[in-house]
C-alpha positions in Angstrom: 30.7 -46.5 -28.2 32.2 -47.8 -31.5 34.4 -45.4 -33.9 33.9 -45.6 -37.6 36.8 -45.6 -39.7 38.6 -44.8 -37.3 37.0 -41.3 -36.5 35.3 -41.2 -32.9 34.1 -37.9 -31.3 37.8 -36.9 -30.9 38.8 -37.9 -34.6 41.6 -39.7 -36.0 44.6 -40.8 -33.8 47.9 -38.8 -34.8 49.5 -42.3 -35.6 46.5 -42.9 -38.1 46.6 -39.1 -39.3 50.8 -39.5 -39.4 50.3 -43.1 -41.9 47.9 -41.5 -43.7 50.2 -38.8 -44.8 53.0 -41.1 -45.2 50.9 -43.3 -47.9 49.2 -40.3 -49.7 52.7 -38.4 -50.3 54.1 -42.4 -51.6 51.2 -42.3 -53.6 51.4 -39.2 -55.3 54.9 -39.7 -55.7 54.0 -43.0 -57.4 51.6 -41.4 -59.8 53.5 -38.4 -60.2 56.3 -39.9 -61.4 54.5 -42.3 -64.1 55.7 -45.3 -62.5 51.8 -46.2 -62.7 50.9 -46.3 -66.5 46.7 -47.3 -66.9 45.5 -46.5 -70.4 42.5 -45.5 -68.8 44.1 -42.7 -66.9 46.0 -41.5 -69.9 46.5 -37.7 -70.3 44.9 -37.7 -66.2 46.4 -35.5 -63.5 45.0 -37.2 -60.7 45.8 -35.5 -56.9 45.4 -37.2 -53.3 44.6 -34.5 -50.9 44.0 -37.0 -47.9 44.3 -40.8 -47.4 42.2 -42.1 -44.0 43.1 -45.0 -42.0 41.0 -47.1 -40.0 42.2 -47.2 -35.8 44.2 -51.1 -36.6 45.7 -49.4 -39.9 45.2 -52.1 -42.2 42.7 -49.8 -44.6 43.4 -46.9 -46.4 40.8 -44.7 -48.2 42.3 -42.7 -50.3 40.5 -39.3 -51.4 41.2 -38.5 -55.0 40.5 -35.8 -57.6 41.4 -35.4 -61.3 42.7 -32.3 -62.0 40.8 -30.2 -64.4 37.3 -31.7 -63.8 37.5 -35.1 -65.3 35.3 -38.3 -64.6 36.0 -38.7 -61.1 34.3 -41.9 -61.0 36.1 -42.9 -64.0 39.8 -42.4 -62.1 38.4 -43.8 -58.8 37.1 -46.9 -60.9 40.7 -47.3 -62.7 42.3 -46.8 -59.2 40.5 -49.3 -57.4 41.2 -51.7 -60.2 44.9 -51.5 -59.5 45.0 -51.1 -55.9 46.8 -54.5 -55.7 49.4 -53.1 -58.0 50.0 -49.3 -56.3 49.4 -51.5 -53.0 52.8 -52.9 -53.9 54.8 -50.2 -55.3 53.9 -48.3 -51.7 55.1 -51.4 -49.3 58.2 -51.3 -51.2 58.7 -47.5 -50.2 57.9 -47.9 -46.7 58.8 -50.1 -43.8 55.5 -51.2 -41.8 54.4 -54.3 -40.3 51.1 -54.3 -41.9 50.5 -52.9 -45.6 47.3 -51.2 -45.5 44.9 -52.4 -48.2 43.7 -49.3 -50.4 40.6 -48.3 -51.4 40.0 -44.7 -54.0 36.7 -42.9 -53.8 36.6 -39.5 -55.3 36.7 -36.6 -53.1 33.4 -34.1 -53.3 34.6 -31.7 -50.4 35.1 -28.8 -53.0 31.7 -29.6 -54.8 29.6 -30.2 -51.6 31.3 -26.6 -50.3 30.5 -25.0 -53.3 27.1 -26.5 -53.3 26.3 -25.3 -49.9 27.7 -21.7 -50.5 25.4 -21.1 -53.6 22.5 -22.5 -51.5 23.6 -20.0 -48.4 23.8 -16.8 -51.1 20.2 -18.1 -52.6 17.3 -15.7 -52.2 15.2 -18.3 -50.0 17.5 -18.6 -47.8 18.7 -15.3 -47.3 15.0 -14.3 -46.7 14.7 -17.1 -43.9 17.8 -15.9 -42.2 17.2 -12.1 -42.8 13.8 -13.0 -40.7 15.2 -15.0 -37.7 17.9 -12.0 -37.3 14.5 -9.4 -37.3 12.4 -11.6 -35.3 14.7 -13.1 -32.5 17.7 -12.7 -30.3 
C-alpha cells in the first residue's frame, strides 16, 4: 500500500515529524525576525503552526496563517513566490544532507472546525441526532 505525503495508516515517521519542526521553528524565526522583507506581505503577521514532510524528506509543506484574518491566499501566493529565497536562508540554519524544497498553502483547520461545529449546533442536525438517540440503541 503506498503512503501519501508521507502519512500512511500509522502517520508520519518521528524523523519526518522531528524535521518538520526543525524547519517550521527556522521559518518562523526567519519571518519573525524580518530577515524576509516582500512588499506584498507588508504590515502581515504570518504564523506556521505545522510544516509536513514527505517519508524521503526532500518536501516540505508548510501550513501557514496570517494573523488577524488576512488573504490567506494572498500570503501563501507571496510565500510560494520566494520559496527559493526562505529555502536558502533555512539551509544556512541547519545542517542536513538534503534541503527540503518548500511549498506554503494556507491552513483551514480552524475554519473547517468551526465550520463543522456550527453545522453540529444547527437545528437539522440536532433533530436527526435527537431521533437516532430516541429511536435506537
Amino acid at each position: 500500500m503506498a503512503k501519501h505525503h508521507g502519512q500512511g495508516a500509522k502517520g508520519p515517521s518521528q524523523r519526518q515529524l522531528r524535521v518538520g519542526e526543525t524547519v517550521r521553528k527556522e521559518l518562523s524565526d526567519i519571518l519573525t525576525r524580518g530577515e524576509f522583507a516582500d512588499p506584498a506581505l507588508e504590515g502581515v503577521i504570518i504564523t506556521i503552526p505545522e510544516v509536513r514532510m514527505t517519508p524521503d524528506l526532500r518536501m516540505a509543506t508548510c501550513l501557514v496563517m496570517p494573523l488577524g484574518g488576512g488573504d490567506g491566499e494572498k500570503v501563501a501566493a507571496a510565500l510560494n513566490k520566494s520559496a527559493k529565497y526562505l529555502r536558502g536562508q533555512v539551509s544556512r540554519r541547519l545542517t542536513m544532507k538534503y534541503m527540503p524544497d518548500l511549498r506554503f498553502i494556507l491552513d483551514t483547520r480552524f475554519d473547517d472546525d468551526d465550520r463543522i461545529g456550527s453545522l453540529l449546533h444547527s437545528p437539522d442536525v440536532a433533530r436527526d441526532l435527537g431521533e437516532d438517540e430516541d429511536g435506537e440503541d
